[in-house]
C-alpha positions as CSV (number, residue, x, y, z in Angstrom):
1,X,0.0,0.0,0.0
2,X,1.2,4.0,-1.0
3,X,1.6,6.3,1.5
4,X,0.3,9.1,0.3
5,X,3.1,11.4,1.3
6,X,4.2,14.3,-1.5
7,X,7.4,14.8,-1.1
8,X,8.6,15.6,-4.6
9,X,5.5,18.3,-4.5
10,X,5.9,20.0,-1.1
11,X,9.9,20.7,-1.8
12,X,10.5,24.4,-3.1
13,X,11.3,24.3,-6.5
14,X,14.5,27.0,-5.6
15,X,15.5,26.6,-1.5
16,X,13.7,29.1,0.5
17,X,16.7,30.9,3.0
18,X,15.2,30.6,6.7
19,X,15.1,34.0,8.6
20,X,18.8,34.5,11.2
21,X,18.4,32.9,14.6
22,X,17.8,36.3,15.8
23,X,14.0,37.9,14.0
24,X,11.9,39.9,14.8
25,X,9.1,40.1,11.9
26,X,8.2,43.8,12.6
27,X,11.5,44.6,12.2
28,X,12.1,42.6,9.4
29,X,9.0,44.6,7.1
30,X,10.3,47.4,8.0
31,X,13.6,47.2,6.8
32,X,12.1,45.6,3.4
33,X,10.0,48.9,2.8
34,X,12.4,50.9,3.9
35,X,13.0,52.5,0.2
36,X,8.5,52.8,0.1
37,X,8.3,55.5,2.5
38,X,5.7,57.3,0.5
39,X,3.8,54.4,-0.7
40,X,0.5,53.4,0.6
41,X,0.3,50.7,2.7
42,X,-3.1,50.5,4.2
43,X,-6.4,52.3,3.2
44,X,-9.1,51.9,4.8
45,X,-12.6,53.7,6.1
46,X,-11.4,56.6,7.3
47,X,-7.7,57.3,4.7
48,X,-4.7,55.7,3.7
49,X,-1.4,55.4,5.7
50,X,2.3,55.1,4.0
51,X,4.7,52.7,4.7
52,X,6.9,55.5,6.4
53,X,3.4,56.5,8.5
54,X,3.2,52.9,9.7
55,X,6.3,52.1,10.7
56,X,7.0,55.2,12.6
57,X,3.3,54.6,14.6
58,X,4.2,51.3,15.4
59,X,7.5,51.7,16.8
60,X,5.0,54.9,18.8
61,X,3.4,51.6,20.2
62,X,6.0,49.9,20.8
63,X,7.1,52.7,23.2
64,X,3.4,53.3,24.4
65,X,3.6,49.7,25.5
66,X,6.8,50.0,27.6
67,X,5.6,53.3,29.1
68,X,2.8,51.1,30.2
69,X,4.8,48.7,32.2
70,X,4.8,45.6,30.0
71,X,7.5,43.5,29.0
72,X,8.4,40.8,26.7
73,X,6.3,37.9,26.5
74,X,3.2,39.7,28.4
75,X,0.2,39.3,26.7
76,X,-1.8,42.1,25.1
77,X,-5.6,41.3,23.8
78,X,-6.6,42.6,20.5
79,X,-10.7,43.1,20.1
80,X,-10.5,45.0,17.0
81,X,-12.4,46.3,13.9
82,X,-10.2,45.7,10.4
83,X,-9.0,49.3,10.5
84,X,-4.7,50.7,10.0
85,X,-5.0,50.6,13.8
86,X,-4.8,47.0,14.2
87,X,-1.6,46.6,12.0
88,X,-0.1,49.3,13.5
89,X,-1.2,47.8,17.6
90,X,0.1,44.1,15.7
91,X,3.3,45.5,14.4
92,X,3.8,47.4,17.4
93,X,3.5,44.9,20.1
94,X,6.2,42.2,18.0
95,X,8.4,45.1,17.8
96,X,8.3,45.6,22.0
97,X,8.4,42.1,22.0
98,X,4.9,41.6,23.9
99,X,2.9,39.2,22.5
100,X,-0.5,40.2,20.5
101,X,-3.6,38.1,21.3
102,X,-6.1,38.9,18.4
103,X,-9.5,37.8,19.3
104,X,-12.5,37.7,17.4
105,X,-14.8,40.7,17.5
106,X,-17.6,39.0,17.0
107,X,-17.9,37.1,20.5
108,X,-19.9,38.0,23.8
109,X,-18.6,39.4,27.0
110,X,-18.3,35.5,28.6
111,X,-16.0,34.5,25.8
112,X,-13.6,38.0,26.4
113,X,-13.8,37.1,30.0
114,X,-12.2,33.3,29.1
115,X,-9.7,35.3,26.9
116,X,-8.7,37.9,29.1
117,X,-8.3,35.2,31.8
118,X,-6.7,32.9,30.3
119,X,-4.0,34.8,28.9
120,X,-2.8,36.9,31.6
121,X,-3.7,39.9,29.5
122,X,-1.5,42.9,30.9
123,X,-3.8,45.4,28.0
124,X,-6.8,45.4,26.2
125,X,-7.5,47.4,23.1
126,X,-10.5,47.7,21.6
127,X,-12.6,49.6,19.2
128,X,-14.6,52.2,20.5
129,X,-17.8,50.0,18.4
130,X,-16.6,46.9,20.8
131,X,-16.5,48.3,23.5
132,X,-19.2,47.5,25.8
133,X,-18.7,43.7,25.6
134,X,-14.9,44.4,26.4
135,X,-15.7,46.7,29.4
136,X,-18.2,44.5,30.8
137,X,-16.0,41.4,30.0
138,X,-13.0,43.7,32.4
139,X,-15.7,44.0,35.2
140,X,-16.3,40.5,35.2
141,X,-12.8,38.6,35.0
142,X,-10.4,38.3,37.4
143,X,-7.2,39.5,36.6
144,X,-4.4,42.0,38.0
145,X,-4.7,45.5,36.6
146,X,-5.7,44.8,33.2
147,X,-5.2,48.1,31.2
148,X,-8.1,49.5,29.1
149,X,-7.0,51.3,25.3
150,X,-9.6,52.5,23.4
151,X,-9.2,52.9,19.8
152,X,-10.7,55.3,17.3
153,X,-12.6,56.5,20.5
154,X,-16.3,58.8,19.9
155,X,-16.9,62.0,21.2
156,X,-19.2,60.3,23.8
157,X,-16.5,57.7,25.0
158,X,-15.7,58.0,28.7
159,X,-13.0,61.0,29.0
160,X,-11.5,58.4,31.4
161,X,-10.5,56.3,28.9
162,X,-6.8,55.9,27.7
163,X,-7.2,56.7,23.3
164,X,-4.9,54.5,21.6
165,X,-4.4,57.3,18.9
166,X,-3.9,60.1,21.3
167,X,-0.8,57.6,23.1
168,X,0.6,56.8,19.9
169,X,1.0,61.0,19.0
170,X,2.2,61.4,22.4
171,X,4.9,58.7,22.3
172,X,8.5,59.1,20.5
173,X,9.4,56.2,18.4
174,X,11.4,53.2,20.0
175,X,14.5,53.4,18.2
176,X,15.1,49.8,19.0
177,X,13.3,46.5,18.6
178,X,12.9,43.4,20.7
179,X,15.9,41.3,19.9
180,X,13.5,38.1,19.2
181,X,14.7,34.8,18.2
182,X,12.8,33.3,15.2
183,X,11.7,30.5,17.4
184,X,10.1,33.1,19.8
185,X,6.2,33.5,21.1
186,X,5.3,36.4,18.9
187,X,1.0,36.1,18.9
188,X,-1.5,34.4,19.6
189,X,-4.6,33.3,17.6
190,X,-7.6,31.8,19.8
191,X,-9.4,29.0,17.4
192,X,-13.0,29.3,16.8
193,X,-14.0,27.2,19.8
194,X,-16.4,24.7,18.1
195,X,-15.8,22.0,20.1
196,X,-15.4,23.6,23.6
197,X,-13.4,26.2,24.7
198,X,-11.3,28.1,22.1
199,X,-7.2,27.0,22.2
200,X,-4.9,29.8,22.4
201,X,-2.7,28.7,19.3
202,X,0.9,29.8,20.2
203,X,3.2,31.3,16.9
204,X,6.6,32.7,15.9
205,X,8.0,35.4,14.9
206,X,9.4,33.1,12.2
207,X,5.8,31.3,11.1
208,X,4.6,34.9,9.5
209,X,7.8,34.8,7.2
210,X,7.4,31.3,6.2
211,X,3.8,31.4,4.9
212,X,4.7,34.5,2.7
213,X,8.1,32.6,1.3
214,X,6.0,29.7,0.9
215,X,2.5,30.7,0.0
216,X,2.2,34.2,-1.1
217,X,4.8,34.9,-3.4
218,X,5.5,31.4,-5.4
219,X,1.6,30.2,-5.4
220,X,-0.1,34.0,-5.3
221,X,2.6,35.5,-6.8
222,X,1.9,38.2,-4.9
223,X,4.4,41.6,-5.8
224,X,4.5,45.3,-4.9
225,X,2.3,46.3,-7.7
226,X,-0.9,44.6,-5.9
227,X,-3.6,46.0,-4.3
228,X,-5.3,43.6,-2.2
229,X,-8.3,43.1,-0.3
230,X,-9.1,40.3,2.2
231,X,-12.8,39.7,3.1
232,X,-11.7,37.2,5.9
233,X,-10.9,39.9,9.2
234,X,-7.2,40.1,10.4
235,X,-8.6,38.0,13.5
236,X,-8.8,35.1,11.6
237,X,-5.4,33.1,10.6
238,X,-6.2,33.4,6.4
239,X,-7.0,37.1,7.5
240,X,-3.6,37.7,9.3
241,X,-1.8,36.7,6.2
242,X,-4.0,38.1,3.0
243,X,-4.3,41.5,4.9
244,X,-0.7,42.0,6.6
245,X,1.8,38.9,6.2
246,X,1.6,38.7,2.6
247,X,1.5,42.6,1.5
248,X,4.1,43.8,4.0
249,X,6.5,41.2,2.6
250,X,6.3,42.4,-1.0
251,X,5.4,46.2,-0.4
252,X,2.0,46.2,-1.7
253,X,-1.2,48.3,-0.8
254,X,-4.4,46.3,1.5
255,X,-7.5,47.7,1.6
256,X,-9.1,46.9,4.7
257,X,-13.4,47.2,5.9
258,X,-14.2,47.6,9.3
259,X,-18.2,46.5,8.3
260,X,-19.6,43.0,7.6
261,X,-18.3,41.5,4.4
262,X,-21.3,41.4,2.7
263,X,-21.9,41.0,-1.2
264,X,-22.8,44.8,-1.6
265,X,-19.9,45.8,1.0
266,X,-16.9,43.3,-1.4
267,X,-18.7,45.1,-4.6
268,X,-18.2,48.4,-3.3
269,X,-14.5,48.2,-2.7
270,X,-13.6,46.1,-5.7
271,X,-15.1,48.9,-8.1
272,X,-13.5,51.8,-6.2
273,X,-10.2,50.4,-4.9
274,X,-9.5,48.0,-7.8
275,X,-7.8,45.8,-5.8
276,X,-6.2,42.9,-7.7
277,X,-5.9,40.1,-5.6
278,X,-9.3,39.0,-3.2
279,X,-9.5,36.7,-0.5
280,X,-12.9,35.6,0.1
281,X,-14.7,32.3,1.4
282,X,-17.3,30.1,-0.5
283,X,-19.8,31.5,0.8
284,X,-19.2,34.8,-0.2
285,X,-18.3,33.7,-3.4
286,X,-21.9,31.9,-3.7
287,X,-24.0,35.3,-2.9
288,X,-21.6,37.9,-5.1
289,X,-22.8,35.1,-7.8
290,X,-26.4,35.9,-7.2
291,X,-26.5,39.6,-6.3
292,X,-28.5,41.6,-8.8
293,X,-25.2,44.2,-8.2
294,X,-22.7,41.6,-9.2
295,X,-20.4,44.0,-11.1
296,X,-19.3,44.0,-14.6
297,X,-15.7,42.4,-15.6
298,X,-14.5,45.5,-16.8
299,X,-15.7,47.4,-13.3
300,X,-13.0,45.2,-11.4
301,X,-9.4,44.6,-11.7
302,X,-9.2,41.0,-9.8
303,X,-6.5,39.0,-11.5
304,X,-6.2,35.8,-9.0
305,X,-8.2,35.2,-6.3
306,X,-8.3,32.8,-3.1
307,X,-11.0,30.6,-1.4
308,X,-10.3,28.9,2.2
309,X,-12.3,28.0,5.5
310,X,-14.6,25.2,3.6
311,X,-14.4,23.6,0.6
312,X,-14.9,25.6,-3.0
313,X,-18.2,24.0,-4.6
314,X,-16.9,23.2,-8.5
315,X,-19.9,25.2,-9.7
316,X,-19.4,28.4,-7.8
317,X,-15.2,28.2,-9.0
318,X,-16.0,28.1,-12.4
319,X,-19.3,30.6,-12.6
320,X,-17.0,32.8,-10.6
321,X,-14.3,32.5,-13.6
322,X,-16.8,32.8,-16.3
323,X,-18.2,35.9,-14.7
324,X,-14.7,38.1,-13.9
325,X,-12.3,35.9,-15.7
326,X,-10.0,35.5,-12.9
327,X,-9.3,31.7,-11.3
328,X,-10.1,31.1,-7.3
329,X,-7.1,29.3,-5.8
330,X,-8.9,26.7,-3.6
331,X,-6.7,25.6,-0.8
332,X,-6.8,24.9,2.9
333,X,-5.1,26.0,6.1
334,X,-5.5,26.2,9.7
335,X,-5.2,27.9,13.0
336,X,-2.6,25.9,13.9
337,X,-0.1,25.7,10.5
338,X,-1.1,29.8,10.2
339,X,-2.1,29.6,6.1
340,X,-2.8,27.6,3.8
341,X,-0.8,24.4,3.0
342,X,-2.9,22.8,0.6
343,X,-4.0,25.0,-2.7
344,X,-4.7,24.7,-6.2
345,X,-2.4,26.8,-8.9
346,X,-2.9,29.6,-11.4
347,X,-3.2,27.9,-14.8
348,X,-3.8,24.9,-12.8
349,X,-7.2,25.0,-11.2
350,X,-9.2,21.9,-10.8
351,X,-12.6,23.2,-9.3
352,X,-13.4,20.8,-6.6
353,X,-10.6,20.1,-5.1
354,X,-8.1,22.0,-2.8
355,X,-5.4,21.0,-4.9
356,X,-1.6,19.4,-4.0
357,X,0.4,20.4,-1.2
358,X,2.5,23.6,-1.0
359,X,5.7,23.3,-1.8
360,X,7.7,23.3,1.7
361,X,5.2,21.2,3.4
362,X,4.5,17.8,2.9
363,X,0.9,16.2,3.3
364,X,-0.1,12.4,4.5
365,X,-3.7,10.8,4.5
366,X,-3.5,8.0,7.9
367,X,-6.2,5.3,8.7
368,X,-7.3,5.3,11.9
369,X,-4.8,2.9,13.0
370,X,-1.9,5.6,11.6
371,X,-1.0,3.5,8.3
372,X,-1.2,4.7,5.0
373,X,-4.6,5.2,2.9
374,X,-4.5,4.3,-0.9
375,X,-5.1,6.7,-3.8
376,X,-9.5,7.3,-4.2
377,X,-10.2,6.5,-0.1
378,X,-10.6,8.8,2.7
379,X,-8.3,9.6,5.5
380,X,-7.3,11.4,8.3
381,X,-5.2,15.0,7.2
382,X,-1.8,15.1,8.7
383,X,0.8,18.2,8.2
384,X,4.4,19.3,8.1
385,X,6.2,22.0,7.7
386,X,7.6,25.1,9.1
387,X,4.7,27.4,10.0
388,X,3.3,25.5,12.8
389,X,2.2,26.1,16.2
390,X,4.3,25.6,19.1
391,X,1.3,24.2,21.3
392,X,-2.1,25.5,22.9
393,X,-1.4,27.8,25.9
394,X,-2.0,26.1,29.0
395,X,-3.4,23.0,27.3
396,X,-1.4,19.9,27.5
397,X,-4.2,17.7,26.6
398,X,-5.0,19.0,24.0
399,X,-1.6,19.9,22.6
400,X,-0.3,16.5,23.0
401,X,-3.4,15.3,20.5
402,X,-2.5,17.5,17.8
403,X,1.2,18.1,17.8
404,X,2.8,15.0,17.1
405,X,6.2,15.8,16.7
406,X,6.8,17.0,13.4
407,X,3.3,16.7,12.6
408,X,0.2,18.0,13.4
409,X,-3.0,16.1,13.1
410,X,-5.8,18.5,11.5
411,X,-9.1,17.0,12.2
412,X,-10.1,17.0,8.4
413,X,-10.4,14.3,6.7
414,X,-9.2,13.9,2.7
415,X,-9.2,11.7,-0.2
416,X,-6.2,11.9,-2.8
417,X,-6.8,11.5,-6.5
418,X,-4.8,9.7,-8.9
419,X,-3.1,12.3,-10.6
420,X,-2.3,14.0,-6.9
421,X,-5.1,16.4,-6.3
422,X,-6.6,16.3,-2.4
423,X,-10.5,16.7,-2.2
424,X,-11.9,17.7,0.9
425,X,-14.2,14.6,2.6
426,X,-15.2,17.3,5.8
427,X,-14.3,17.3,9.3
428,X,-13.4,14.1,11.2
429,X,-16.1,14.8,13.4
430,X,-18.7,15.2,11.3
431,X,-18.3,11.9,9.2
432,X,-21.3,9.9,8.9
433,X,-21.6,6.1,9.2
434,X,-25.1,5.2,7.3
435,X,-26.0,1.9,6.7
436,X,-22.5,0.9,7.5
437,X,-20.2,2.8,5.4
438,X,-19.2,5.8,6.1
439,X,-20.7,9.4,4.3
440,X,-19.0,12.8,3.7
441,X,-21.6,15.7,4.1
442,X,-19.3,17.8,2.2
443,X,-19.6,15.2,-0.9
444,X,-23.4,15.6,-0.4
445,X,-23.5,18.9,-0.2
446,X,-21.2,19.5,-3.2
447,X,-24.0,17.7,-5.6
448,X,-27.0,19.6,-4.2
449,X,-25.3,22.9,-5.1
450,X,-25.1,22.1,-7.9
451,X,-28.7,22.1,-8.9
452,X,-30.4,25.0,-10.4
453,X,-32.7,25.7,-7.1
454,X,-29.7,25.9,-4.5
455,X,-27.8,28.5,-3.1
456,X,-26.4,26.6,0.1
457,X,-26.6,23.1,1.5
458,X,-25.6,21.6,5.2
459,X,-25.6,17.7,5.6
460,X,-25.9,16.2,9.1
461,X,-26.4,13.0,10.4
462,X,-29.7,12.5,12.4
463,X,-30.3,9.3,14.8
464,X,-33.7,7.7,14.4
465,X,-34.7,4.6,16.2
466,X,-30.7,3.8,16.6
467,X,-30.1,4.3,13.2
468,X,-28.0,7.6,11.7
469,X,-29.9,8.9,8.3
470,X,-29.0,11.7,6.4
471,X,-30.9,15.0,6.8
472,X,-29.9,17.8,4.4
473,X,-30.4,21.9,4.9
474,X,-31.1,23.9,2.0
475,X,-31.0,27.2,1.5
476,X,-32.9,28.3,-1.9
477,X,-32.2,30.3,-4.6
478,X,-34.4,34.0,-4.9
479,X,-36.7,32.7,-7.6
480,X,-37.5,29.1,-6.2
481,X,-39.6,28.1,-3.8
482,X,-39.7,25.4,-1.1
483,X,-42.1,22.4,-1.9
484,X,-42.3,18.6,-1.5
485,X,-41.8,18.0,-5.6
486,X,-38.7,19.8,-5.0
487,X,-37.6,18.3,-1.9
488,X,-37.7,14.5,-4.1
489,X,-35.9,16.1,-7.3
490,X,-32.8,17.1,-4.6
491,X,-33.4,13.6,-3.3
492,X,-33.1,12.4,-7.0
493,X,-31.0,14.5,-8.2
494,X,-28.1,13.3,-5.6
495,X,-29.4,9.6,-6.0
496,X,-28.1,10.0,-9.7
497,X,-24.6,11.4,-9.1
498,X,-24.0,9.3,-6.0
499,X,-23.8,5.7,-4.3
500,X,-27.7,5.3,-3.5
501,X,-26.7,5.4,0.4
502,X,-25.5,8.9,0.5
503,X,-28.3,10.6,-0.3
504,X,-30.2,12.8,1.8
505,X,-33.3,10.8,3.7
506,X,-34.9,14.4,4.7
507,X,-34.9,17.8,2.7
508,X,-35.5,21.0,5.3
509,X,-35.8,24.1,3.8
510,X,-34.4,27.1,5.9
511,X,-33.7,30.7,4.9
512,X,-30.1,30.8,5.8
513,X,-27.7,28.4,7.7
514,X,-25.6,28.9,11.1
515,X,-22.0,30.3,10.4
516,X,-18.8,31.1,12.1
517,X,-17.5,34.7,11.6
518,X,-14.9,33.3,9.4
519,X,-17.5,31.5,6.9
520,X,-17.7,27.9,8.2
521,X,-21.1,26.1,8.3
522,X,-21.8,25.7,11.8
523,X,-23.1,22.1,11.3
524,X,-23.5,21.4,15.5
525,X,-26.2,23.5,15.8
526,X,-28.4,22.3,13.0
527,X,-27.6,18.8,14.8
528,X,-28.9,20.6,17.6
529,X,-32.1,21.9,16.0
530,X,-32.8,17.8,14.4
């Protein structure tokens, strides 16, 4: 039997030179845009900031940081909106050498009180918009003096309140950075919590430089003359790199939204920014499709684009490329490896699966006994390379389940094609056994979007009289509507493209599905609602 292991694809086609023992990533983009002092780095809601304008405001940080009282390796939370401020606070805080939490800003005060607990946060700095779950999140956790920055602060914010813009203007610029090792605790990225408690996922200074040495510049080919424009928020790990890794490495301009990325929000930026490279999720590639304010080709400038979070339906890929005539580069990543490891290529797409492996990381498929699966079946997602985590903060368990030496066990589970693509079989947890063999939702789910009537589709497994059926969600199209003749054409419809056992034994029509902030079906809760 083959292990499925590419090693011939994962190797860099020219080596990749590791960063010095001693890096500090701040540092490092700023001395690479040294010689764009007057370019434009960030525009967002409110202007546009130059490299030269960045850099000096995050090294203002960096000394507002120390004035504070905090040292290296102290944690610092991050609730904020996608605006320059977050950058700059990011940037700042590696270049002091404390160690930026960013946190999702879409939670509730109980999940910033586990945050803020849980990481020893000496500082907190949130958006003015965010700031009553932040404020009642400090009132409620226990901690020692956690310090309150409000950024981008109203008129009607408590004159009490510390203004992160005001500190920065008030500070001088450190003139020196943190003298960080490569191998160093530079941030923290919480993962989305699904299955209890989100993990404080631990990276390096050097992690950030390997994703845009590996992924951005030989599979995006991402240069200085891009504008880009991610719809996933910096909070997320995609985010983090479409939105700062990747441009700061190469010198080109972001746009970034502080508002929901929704269809009409994406249109609005794409025709007035022109960005050339979009980050989205397939989702928000499915309603841009059907928006009666989908714009024209020639009222965009996209040239590649990039899909992660779930799987890329083939249907949605290829309207996408009929309609703009730019390819989506499928791939997947995680929390814990940073980006994305897995993605198709430019010139090479093939719509309906994530692709090979990225060169410098190398990709197995394991049974459940840890051996080898052949070409065609499905198996368990392992990765290597040099982006991972170090561990889960203050989670052994946990840690010890997923980082297996050089590996790290991802939780999805894969099949590999003959001629080497990987096509995404869902989450190990949400496999389905059904009349004794077992059923990928995702595979379900794939077909049914692909009839005329659906928009969306969720598959989940649903226990009657001891036995687990199939029960499908469907969202519909504008101009269809929800009826029983439908319901048995979807039945149908999958019974003709699939093995007869994978079809769905229940249609339920719903008006939108559960998601996570980043895009992922949230397929627990309609478990919850069966």
């Amino acid at each position: 039997m083959e292990a499925l292991l590419d090693t011939a694809a994962s190797q860099p086609a020219a080596p990749v030179t590791p960063p010095p023992p001693l890096f500090n990533f701040a540092a490092h983009v700023f001395a690479l845009n040294e010689a764009r002092a007057g370019k434009i780095a960030y525009i967002d809601d409110t202007g546009t900031t130059t490299y030269a304008e960045l850099e000096q405001r995050a090294r203002r940080f960096a000394t507002v940081l120390r004035t504070l009282g905090m040292h290296p390796e102290e944690r610092v939370l991050l609730v904020m909106l996608d605006t320059v401020a977050l950058p700059t606070a990011f940037l700042g805080a590696l270049y002091a050498g404390v160690v930026p939490v960013v946190a999702n800003t879409l939670l509730t005060a109980a999940d910033y009180v586990y945050m803020l607990t849980h990481s020893h946060a000496r500082a907190v700095i949130a958006s003015d918009a965010l700031l009553a779950n932040v404020t009642q999140a400090l009132d409620t956790a226990e901690h020692d003096g956690c310090q309150l920055i409000v950024s981008q602060a109203s008129a009607d914010a408590s004159p009490a309140a510390r203004r992160l813009e005001q500190l920065i203007d008030a500070a001088a610029p450190a003139v020196k950075g943190c003298a960080s090792s490569c191998d160093d605790i530079a941030f923290w990225l919480y993962s989305s919590g699904s299955t209890g408690k989100p993990k404080g996922t631990v990276h390096t200074h050097a992690n950030l430089y390997w994703t845009a040495e590996l992924y951005a510049k030989p599979v995006l080919g991402i240069a200085e003359d891009d504008v880009v424009f991610s719809a996933a928020k910096l909070f997320f790990a995609y985010g983090l790199g479409n939105a700062l890794t990747f441009p700061l490495s190469v010198g080109a301009t972001t746009v970034l939204m502080a508002e929901r990325p929704t269809a009409d929000a994406i249109f609005a930026r794409l025709v007035r920014h022109r960005p050339t490279v979009f980050y989205g999720v397939p989702t928000l590639y499915a309603s841009m499709l059907v928006s009666p304010n989908l714009p024209a080709r020639a009222d965009v400038a996209i040239r590649v684009c990039a899909s992660a979070g779930e799987a890329l339906p083939r249907e949605i890929g290829e309207r996408f490329t009929a309609h703009f005539g730019a390819e989506i580069l499928d791939g997947i990543g995680s929390t814990e490896m940073l980006h994305i490891f897995l993605s198709n290529r430019a010139g090479a797409v093939e719509y309906g699966t994530t692709g090979r492996p990225v060169p410098g990381y190398e990709v197995e498929l394991r049974d459940e006994a840890g051996g080898p699966v052949p070409d065609g079946e499905v198996g368990d997602l392992y990765i290597k390379g040099p982006s991972a985590a170090l561990m889960y903060w203050s989670n052994r368990e946990k840690s010890r389940a997923t980082f297996l030496g050089e590996w790290i066990r991802s939780g999805d589970k894969y099949r590999r094609l003959a001629n080497g693509c990987y096509v995404y079989a869902g989450r190990s947890d949400d496999m389905l056994k059904v009349s004794g063999q077992y059923v990928s939702p995702v595979e379900v789910e794939m077909v049914l979007v692909q009839h005329d009537a659906v928009l969306e589709a969720a598959v989940v497994g649903v226990e009657h009289a001891g036995l687990v059926k199939t029960r499908a969600f469907i969202v519909l199209k504008q101009d269809f509507a929800p009826s029983e003749i439908l319901a048995q054409e979807l039945k149908a419809f999958v019974k003709d493209r699939l093995a007869p056992h994978k079809y769905p034994r229940d249609i339920v029509f719903v008006d939108d599905l559960p998601k996570t902030a980043t895009g992922k079906i949230q397929r627990f809760k309609l478990r919850e609602q069966s």
